[in-house]
C-alpha positions in Angstrom: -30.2 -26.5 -123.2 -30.2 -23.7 -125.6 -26.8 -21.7 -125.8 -26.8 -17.8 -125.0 -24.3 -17.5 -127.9 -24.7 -17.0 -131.4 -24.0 -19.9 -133.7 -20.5 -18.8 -135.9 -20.9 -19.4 -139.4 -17.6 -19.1 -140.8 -17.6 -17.0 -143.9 -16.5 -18.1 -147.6 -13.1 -17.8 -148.9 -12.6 -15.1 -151.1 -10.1 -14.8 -153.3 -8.4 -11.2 -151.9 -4.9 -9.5 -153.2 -2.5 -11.1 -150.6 -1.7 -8.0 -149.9 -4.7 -6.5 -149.0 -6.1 -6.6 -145.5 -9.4 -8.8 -145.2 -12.3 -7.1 -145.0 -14.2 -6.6 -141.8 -17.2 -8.9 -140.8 -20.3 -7.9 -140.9 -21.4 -7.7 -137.5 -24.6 -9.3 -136.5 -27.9 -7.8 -135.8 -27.9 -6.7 -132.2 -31.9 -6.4 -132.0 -32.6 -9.3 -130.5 -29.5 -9.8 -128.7 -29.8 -6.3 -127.6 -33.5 -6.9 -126.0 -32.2 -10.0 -124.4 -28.6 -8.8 -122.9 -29.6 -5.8 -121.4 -27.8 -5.2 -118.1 -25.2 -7.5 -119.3 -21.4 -7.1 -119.5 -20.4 -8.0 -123.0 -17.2 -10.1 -123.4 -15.4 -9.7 -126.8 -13.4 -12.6 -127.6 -11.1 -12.8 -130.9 -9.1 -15.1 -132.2 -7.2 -15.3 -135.4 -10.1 -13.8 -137.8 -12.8 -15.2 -135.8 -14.7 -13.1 -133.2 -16.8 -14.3 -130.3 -18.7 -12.6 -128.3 -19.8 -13.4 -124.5 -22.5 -11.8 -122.5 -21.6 -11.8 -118.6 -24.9 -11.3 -115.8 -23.6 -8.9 -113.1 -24.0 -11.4 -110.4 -21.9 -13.9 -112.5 -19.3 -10.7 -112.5 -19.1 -10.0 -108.9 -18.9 -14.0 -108.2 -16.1 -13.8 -110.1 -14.3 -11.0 -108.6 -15.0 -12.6 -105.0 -13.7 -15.8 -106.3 -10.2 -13.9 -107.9 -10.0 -11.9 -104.9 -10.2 -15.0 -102.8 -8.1 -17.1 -105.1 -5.5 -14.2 -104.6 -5.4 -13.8 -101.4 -4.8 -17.1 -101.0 -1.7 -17.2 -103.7 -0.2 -14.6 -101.5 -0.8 -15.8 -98.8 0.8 -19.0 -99.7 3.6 -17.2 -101.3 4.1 -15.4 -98.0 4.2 -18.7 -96.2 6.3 -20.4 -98.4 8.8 -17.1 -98.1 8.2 -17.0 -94.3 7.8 -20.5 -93.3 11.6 -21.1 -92.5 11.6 -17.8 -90.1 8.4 -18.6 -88.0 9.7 -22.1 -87.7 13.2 -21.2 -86.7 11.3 -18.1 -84.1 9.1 -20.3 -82.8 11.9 -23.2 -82.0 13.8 -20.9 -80.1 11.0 -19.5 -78.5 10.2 -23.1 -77.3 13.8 -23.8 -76.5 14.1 -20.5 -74.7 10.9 -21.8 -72.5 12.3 -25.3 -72.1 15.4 -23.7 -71.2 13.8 -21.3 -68.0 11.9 -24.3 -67.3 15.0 -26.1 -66.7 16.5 -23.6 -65.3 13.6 -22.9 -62.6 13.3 -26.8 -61.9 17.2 -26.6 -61.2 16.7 -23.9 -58.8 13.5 -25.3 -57.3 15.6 -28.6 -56.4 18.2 -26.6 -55.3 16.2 -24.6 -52.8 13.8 -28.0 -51.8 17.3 -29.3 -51.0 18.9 -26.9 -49.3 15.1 -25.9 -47.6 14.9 -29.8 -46.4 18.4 -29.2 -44.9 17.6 -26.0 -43.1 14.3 -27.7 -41.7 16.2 -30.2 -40.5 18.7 -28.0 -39.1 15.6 -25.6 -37.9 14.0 -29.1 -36.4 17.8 -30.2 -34.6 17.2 -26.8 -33.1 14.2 -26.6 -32.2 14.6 -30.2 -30.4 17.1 -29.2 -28.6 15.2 -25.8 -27.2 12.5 -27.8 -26.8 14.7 -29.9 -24.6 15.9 -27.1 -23.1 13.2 -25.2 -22.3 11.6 -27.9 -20.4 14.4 -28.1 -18.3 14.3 -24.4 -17.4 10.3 -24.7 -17.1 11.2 -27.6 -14.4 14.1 -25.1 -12.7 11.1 -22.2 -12.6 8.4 -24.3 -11.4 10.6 -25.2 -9.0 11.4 -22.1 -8.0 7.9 -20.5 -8.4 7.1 -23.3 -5.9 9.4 -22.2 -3.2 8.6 -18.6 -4.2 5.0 -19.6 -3.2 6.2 -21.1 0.0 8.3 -18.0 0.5 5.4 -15.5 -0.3 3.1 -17.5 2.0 5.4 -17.5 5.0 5.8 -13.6 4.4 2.7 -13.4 4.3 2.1 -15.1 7.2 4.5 -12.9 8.9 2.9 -9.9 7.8 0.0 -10.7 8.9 1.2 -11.4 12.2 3.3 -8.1 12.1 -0.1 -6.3 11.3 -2.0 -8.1 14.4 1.3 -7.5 16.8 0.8 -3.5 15.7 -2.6 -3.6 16.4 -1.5 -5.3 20.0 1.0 -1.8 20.2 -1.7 0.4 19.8 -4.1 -1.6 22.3 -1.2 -1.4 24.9 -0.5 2.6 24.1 -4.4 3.2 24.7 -4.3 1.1 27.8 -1.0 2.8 29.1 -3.1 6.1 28.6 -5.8 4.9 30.5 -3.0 4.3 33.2 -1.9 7.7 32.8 -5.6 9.1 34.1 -5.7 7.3 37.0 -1.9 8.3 37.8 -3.3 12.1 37.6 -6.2 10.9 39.8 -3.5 10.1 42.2 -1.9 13.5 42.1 1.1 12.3 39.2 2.1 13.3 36.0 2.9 10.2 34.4 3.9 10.4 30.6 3.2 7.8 28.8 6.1 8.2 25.7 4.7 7.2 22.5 6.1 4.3 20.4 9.6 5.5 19.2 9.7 5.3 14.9 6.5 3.5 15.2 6.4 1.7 11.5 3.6 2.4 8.8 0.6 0.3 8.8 1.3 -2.2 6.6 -2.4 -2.4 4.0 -3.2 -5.3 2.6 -3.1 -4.9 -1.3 -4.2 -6.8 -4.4 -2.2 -9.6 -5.9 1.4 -11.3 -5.1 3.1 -8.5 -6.3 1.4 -5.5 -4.3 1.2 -7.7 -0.9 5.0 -7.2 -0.8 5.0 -3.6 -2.3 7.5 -1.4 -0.1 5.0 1.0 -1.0 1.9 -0.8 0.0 4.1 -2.5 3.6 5.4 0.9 4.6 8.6 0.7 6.8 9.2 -2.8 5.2 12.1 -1.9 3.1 12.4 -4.5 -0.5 15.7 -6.3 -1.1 15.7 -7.1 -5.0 16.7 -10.8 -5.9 18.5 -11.8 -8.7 16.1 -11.5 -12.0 15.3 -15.1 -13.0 14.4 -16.0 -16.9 11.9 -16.1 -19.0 11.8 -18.2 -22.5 9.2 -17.3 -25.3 6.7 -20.4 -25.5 8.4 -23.1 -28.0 9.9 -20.2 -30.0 13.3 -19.0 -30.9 13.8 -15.9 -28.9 16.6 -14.9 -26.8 15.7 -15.2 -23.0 14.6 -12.1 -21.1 14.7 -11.3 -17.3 12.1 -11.9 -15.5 10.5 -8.9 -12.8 12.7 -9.8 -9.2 10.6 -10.4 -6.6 10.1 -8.6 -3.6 12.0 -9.9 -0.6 11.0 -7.8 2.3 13.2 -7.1 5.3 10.4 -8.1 7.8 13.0 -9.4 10.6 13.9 -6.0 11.3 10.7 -4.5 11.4 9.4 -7.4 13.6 12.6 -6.8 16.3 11.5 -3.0 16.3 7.9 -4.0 17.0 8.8 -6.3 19.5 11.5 -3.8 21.0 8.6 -1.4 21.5 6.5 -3.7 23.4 9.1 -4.8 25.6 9.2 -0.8 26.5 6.1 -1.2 26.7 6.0 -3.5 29.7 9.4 -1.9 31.2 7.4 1.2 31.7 4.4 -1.1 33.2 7.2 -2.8 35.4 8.7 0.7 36.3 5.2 2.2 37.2 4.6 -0.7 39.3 7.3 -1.1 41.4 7.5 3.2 42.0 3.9 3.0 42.9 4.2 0.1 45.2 6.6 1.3 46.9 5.2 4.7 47.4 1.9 2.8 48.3 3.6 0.7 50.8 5.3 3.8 52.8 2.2 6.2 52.3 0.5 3.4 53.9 3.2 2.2 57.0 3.2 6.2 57.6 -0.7 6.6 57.5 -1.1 2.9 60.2 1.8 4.7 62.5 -0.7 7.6 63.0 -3.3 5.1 63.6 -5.2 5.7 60.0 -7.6 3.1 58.4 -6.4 2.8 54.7 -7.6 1.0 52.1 -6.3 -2.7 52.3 -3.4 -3.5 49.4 -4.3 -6.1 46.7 -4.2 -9.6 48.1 -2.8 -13.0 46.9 -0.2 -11.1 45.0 3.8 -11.8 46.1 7.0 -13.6 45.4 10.4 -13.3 44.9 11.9 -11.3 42.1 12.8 -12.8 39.1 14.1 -10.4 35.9 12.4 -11.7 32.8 14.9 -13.2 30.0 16.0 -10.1 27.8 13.9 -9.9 25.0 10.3 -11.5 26.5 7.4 -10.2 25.8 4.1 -10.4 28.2 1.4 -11.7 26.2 -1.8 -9.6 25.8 -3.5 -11.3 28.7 -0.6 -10.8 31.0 -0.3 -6.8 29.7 -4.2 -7.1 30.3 -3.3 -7.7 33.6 -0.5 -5.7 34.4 -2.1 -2.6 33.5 -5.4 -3.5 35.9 -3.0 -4.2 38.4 -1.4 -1.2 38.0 -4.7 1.4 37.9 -5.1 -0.6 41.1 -2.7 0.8 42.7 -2.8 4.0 41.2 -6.6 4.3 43.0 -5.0 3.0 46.0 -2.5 5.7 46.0 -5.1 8.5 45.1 -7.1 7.0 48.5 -4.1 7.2 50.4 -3.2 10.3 49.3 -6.6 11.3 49.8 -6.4 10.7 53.0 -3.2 12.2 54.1 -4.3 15.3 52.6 -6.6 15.9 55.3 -4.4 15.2 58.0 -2.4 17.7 59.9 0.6 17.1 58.6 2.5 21.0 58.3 3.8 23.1 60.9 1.5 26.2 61.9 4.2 28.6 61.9 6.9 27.1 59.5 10.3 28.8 60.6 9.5 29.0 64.5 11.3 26.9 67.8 9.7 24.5 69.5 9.8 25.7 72.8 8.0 22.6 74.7 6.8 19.4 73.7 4.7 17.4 74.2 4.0 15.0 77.4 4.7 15.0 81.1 6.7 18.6 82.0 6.9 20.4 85.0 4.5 23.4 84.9 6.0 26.4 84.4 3.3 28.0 87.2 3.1 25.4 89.3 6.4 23.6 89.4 4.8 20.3 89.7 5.0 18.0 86.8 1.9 18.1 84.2 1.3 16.9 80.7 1.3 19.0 78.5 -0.9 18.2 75.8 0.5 19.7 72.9 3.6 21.6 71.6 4.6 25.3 71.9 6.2 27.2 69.1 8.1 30.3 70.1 7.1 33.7 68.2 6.9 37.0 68.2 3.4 38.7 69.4 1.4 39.7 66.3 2.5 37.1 63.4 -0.4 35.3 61.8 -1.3 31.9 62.9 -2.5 29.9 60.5 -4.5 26.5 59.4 -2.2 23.5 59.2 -5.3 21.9 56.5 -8.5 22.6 55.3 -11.6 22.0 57.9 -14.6 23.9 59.9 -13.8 25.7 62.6 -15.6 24.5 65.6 -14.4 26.8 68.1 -13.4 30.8 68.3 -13.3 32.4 72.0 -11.8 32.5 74.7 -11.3 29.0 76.9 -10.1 29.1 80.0 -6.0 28.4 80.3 -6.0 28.2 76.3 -6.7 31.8 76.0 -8.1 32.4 72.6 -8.6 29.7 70.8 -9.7 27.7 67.8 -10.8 24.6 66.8 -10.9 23.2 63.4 -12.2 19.8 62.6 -10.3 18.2 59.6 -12.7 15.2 59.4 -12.2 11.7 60.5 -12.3 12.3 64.1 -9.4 14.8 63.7 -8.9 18.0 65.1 -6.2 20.9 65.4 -6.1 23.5 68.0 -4.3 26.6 68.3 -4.0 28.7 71.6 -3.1 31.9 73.2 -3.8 33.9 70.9 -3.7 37.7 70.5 -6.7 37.8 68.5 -9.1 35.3 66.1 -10.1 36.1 62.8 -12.5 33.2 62.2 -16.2 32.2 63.1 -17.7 28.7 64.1 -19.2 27.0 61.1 -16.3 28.7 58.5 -15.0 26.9 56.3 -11.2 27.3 56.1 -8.4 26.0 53.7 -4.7 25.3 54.1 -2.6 28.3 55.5 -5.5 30.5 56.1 -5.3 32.7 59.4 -7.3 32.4 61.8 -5.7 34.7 64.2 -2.4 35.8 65.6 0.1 35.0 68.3 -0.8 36.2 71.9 0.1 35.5 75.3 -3.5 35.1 76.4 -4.7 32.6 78.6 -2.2 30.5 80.8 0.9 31.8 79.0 4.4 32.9 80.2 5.2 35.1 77.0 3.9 35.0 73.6 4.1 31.6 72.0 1.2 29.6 70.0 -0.1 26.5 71.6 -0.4 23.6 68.7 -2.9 20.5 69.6 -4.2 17.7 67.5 -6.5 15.7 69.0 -8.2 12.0 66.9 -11.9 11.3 68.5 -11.1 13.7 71.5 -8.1 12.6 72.6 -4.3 14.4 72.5 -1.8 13.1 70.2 1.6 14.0 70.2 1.6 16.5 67.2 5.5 15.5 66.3 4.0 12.2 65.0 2.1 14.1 62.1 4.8 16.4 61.4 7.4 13.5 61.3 4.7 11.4 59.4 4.5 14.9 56.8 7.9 15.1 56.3 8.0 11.6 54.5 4.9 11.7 53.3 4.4 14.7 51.6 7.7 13.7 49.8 5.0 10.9 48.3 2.4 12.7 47.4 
């Protein structure tokens, strides 16, 4: 391979002073050099008296300064190791020894808490056990007394129940009492039928356990509140906490007032009944004296008497019954009183004398004995006379020894007549009520001085008139 370089040709000794400085060399043509280095970088290289020259490419110069640069960089950088090796090391060892320590450290504490973790979870799992233990107990007690609760509750509400169908009862008795009261003002009383004294709320049925035993929901029924029982927290580690109390109502007292009420109830029936029987039985031996039909009494009823125990209660059949028993009578006694109404049972001239009665006498004209078919009352001349009872009058004129006189029909066959009178103030066919007057008291007629003649005749015949006024005076203390 042919060398870029120029050959050297060393030149020939000369023989110079010594102390003379050599002569420069001649430098070499640079024509052909020149043509063929252009671009280059020329490298001048001397050494002793010989000179070199060295032509460098560009390319060959920047390869070159890569592989310096590289070739210091990596002197310094090895220096720099080799000052800083001994540093790192040492950093990094007790960076690792720090780690491995805190590692250590961390693993001592993580045994530390595993143990002392394991000995609270089995301290936590003793505990737990034992609630466990306990709390199934307690569930037991509670059942237990949920169960009797529920027996409780269902026998109260039982009760209520009962409580609710006895007050309906009340209310069917007061409605029948009232009815009883009607036929008592039918029969000329006034019966007052007293309502139930502090009668209780209606108890309502409500929703759930709870609101069937509300005091608010039962009315009168007034709560008693239990001892709270306990409740636990399911399986967990709560403190216990009351339970609601339950609702005990006072029912006993509200059932004794319920059933005091209907034993009122029937002492009023019993009261009624025995004042109207009795009142029936003398408004009737009064009515059969004067020879009245009345209506018969109710039959196949009797015995001795016998108080009830204190306390009893008539069932709703036998109240049933008491009270139709006791309109009964009632209508009985309106009949009866019906009937003595129109009768002659007043005195036609209230505060005069008898002056004759009635039956065999000896005429006062005649001397002989006679009967005298009424009674006489002794009055002044003038002074009205007036209807003992309602009626039609019959008869107004004169008839023979009666004088003036008048008839009135009362019904049933009986008839009132007053005579010797001064004057009439009524026609046949009027109709008259109690205490009119019909006229006034005369002497006329077969008279000895002014008096009125009373008569009461039953299907034409004479009775003794004091037999319906004694008859009034104890009946119309009935009526």
């Amino acid at each position: 391979m042919p060398s870029h370089y120029p050959e050297y040709h060393p030149a020939p000794r000369q023989s110079l002073v010594s102390h003379l400085p050599a002569p420069p060399l001649p430098e070499p043509e640079p024509q052909a050099e020149a043509r063929s280095g252009k671009g280059k970088t020329k490298l001048v290289v001397s050494h002793g008296e010989g000179v070199r020259a060295i032509h460098i490419r560009p390319r060959t110069v920047a390869i070159g300064g890569v592989c310096l640069l590289l070739l210091s960089s990596l002197y310094f950088g090895a220096t720099a190791y080799l000052f800083f090796r001994d540093g790192l090391l040492n950093a990094a060892a007790e960076r690792q020894n720090a780690i491995i320590a805190s590692q250590n450290v961390r693993e001592a504490r993580e045994v530390e808490a595993a143990a002392i973790h394991e000995g609270q979870i089995s301290a936590y799992e003793g505990q737990v056990a034992a609630l466990r233990d306990k709390v199934g107990k307690l569930n037991s007690e509670i059942e237990n007394l949920n169960k009797t609760r529920s027996k409780e509750n269902a026998g109260v509400d039982e009760k209520v129940r009962s409580l609710l169908d006895r007050q309906k009862e009340l209310e069917a008795r007061q409605k029948a009492l009232a009815k009883v009261a009607e036929a008592a003002k039918r029969a000329g009383l006034d019966v007052t039928i007293p309502p139930p004294s502090a009668a209780p709320a209606k108890p309502k049925p409500a929703k759930g356990r709870k609101a069937a035993l509300d005091p608010e929901v039962t009315g009168s029924i007034s709560p008693a509140v239990a001892k709270p029982s306990v409740q636990f927290a399911d399986m967990g580690l709560r403190s216990p906490q009351p339970m609601p109390p339950v609702v005990a109502p006072r029912l006993d007292p509200l059932e004794d007032k319920i059933a005091s009420m209907a034993a009122d109830q029937d002492a009023l029936v019993g009261a009624l009944m025995a004042g109207v029987s009795q009142r029936n039985q003398k408004i009737d031996s009064a009515l059969r004296k004067l020879g009245r039909r009345v209506p018969p009494a109710p039959s196949g009823i009797g015995g001795p008497f016998v108080p009830a125990p204190k306390g009893a209660v008539s069932t709703p059949a036998e109240f049933k019954a008491d009270v139709a028993t006791l309109s009964n009578q009632f209508d009985r006694l309106a009949k009866l009183r019906q009937i003595a109404l129109a009768l002659p049972l007043k005195r036609p001239l209230e505060d005069a004398d008898i002056s004759s009665g009635f039956g065999t006498r000896r005429d006062p004209f005649l001397g002989r004995l006679a009967t005298h078919t009424g009674i006489d009352f002794r009055a002044l001349s003038g002074l009205p006379a007036r209807t003992v009872n309602a009626g039609t009058v019959i008869a107004a004129a004169y008839n023979g020894g009666y004088g003036n006189c008048v008839d009135v029909d009362h019904g049933n066959g009986v008839v009132t007549r007053y005579g010797h009178l001064r004057s009439i103030s009524v026609k046949v066919g009027e109709r008259v009520v109690a205490g009119q007057k019909i006229g006034t008291v005369g002497s006329t007629g077969r008279s000895t001085g002014p008096h009125l003649h009373y008569e009461i005749r039953v299907d034409g015949e004479a009775i003794d008139p004091m037999i319906y006024l004694r008859a009034g005076q104890e009946i119309n203390r009935l009526l």
